[in-house]
C-alpha positions as a Markdown table, in Angstrom:
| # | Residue | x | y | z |
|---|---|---|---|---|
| 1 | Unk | -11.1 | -11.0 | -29.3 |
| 2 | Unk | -9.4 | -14.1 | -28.4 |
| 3 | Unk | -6.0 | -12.0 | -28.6 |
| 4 | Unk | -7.5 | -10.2 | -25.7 |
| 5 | Unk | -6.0 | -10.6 | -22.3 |
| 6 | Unk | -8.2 | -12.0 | -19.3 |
| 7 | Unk | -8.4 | -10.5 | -15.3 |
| 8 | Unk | -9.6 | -12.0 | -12.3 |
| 9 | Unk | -12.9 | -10.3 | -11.7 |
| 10 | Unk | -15.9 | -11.9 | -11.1 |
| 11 | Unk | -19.4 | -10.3 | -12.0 |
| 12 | Unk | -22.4 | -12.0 | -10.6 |
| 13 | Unk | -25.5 | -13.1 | -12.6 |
| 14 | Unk | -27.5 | -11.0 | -10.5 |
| 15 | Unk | -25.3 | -7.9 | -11.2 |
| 16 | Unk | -24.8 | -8.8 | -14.9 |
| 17 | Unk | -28.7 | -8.2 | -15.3 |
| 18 | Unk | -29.0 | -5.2 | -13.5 |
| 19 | Unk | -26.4 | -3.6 | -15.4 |
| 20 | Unk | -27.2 | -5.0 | -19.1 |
| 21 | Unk | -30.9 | -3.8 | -18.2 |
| 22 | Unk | -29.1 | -0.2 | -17.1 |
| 23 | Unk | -27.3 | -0.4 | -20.1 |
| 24 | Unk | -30.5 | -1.0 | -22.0 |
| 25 | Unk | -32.9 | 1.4 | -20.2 |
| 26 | Unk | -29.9 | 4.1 | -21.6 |
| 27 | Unk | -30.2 | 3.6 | -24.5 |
| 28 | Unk | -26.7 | 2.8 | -24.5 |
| 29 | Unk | -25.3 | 0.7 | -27.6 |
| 30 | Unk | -25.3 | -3.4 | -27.4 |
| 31 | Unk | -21.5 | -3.7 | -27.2 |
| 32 | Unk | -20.9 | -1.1 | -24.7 |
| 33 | Unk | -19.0 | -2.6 | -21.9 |
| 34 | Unk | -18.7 | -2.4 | -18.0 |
| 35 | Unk | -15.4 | -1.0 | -17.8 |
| 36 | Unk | -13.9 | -1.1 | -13.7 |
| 37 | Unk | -11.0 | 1.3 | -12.3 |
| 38 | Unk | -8.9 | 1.9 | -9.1 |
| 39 | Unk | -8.1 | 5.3 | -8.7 |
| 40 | Unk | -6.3 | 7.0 | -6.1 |
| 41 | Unk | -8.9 | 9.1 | -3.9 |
| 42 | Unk | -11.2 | 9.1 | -1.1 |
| 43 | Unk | -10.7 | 8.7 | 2.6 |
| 44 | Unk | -9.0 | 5.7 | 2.5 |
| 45 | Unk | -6.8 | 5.9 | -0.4 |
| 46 | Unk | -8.4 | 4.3 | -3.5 |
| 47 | Unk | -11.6 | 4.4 | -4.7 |
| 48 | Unk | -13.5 | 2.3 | -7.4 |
| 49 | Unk | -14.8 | 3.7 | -10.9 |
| 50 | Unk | -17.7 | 1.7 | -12.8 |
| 51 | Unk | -19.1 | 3.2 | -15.9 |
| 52 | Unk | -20.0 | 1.8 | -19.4 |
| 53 | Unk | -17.4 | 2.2 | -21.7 |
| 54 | Unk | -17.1 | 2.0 | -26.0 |
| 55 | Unk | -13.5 | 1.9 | -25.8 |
| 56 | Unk | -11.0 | -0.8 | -25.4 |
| 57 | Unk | -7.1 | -0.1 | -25.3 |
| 58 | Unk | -4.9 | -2.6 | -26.3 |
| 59 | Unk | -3.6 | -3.4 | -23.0 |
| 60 | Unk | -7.1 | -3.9 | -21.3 |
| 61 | Unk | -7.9 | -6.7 | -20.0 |
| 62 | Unk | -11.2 | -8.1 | -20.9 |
| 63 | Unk | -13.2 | -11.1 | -19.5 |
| 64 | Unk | -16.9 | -12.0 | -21.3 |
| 65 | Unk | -20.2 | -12.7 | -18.6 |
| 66 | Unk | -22.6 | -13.8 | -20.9 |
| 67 | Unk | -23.0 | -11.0 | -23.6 |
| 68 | Unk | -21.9 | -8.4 | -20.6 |
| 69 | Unk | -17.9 | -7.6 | -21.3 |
| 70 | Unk | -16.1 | -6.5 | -17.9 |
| 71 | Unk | -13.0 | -4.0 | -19.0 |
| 72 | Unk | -10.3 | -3.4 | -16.6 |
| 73 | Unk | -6.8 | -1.2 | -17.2 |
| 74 | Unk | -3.8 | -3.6 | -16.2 |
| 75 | Unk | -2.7 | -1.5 | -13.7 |
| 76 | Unk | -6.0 | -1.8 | -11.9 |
| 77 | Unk | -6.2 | -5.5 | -12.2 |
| 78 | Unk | -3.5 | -5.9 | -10.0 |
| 79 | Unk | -5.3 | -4.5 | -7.2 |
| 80 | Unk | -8.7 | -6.3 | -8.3 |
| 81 | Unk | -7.3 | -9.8 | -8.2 |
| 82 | Unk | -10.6 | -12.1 | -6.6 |
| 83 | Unk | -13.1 | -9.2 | -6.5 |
| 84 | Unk | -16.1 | -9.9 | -6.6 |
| 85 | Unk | -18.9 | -7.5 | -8.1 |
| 86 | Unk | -22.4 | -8.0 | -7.3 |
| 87 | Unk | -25.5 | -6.1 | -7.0 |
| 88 | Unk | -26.9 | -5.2 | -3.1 |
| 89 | Unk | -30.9 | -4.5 | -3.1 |
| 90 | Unk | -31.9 | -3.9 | 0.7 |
| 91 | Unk | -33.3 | -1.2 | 2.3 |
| 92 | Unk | -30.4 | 0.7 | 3.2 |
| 93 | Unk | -28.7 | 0.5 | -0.3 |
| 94 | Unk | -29.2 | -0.4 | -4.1 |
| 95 | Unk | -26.1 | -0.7 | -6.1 |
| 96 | Unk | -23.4 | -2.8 | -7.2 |
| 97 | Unk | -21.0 | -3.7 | -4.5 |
| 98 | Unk | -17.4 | -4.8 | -4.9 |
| 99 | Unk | -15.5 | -7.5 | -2.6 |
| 100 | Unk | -12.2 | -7.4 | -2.9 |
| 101 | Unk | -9.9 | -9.5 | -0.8 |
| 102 | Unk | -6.8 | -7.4 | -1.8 |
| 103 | Unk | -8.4 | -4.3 | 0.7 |
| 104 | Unk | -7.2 | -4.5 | 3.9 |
| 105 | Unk | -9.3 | -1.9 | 5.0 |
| 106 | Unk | -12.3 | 0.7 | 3.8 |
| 107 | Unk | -13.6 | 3.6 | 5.1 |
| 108 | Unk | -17.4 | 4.3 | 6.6 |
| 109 | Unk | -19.3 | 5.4 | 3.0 |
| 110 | Unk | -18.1 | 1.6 | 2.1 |
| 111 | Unk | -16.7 | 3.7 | -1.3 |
| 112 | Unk | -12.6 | 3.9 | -0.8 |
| 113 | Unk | -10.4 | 1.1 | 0.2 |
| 114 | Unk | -6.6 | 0.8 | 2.0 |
């Protein structure tokens, strides 16, 4: 894998448990990876896609966090640059968040980004 490309996203050690012990609890396979997209959709014109993924193209970019392997597409790197993904446990919400300094704007769910 040292062919394989890097990105710029950072996945936090807290979120990098949670989703390795997701992963687990699914019985999902040990190499399955974290794999993020920006799509177009949702009120304010993009909107982020997490899931695990077995598949890696030969154009993804791939970047290793501690046995957890973040995948994203190169045409959503570009607008992932800096993110940051980490996991929010309040009262209000549990889930991985994403900041991302690229967004100049989001909408009131907290789940699409301008």
């Amino acid at each position: 894998m040292s062919d394989t490309l890097s990105h710029e996203v950072t996945l936090t050690d807290i979120a990098r448990d949670r989703v390795k012990a997701l992963f687990q609890a699914q019985g999902l396979a040990a190499d399955v990876r974290l794999r993020i997209e920006v799509k177009l959709g949702g009120c304010a014109g993009f909107q982020y896609d997490l899931f695990p993924d077995e598949e890696l193209g030969e154009t993804d970019l791939v970047k290793d966090f501690e046995g957890l392997e973040v995948v994203v597409d190169q045409k959503s790197a570009n607008y992932l640059v800096g993110a940051t993904i980490d996991f929010e446990d309040t009262i209000m919400k549990q889930g991985l968040t994403i900041d991302n300094p690229n967004a100049t704007g989001s909408c009131a769910c907290g789940s699409s980004f301008n």
